[in-house]
LOGU-236045 format. One record per residue: residue in three letters; y, x, z of N, C-alpha, C in turn. Coordinates in steps of 0.02 Angstrom, whole numbers, plus 50000, padded with zeros to 5 digits. Atoms other than C-alpha are relative to their C-alpha. Example, Ala and Ser with C-alpha at 12.3 -4.5 7.8 and 13.67 -1.06 7.14 Angstrom:
! residues 2
ALA499415004550000497755061550390500605004550000 SER499414995849997499475068450357500554996150037 
//
This chain:
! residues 37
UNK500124993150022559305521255678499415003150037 UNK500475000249964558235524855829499135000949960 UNK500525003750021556875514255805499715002249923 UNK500364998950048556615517555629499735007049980 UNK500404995850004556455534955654499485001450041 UNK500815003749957555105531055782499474999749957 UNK500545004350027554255519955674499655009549937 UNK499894998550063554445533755529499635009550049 UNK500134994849923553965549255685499064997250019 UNK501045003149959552065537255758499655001749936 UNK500294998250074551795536355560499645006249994 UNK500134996250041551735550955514499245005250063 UNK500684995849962550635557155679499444995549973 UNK500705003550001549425542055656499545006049910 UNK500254998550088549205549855455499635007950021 UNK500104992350017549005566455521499214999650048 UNK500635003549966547725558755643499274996949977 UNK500415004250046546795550355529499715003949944 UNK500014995150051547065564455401499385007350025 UNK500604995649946545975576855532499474998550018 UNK500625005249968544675564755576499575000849924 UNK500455000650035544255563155381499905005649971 UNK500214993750019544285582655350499395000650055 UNK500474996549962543325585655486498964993950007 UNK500505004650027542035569855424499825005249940 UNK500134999050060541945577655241499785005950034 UNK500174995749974541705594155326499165000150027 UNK500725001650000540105588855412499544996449964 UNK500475002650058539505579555268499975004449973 UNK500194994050039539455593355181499475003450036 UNK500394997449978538745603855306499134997549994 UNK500615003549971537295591155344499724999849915 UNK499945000650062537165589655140499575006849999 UNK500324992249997536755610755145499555000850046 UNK500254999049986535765607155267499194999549979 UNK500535004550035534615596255193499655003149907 UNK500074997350048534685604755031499355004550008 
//
């Protein structure tokens, strides 16, 4: 029971981890995009 809510708990940070990294990528692509414009 543990363990799988662990597994089911790292998940969901790694996603949210991962999920922040590529807003804050698309974010400066954009920017750099308006900049260039």
């Amino acid at each position: 029971m543990m363990s799988k809510i662990h597994k089911i708990f790292f998940n969901n940070i790694k996603k949210s981890i991962y999920g922040s990294k590529n807003k804050y990528f698309i974010t400066l692509k954009m920017l750099i995009n308006n900049l260039f414009i």
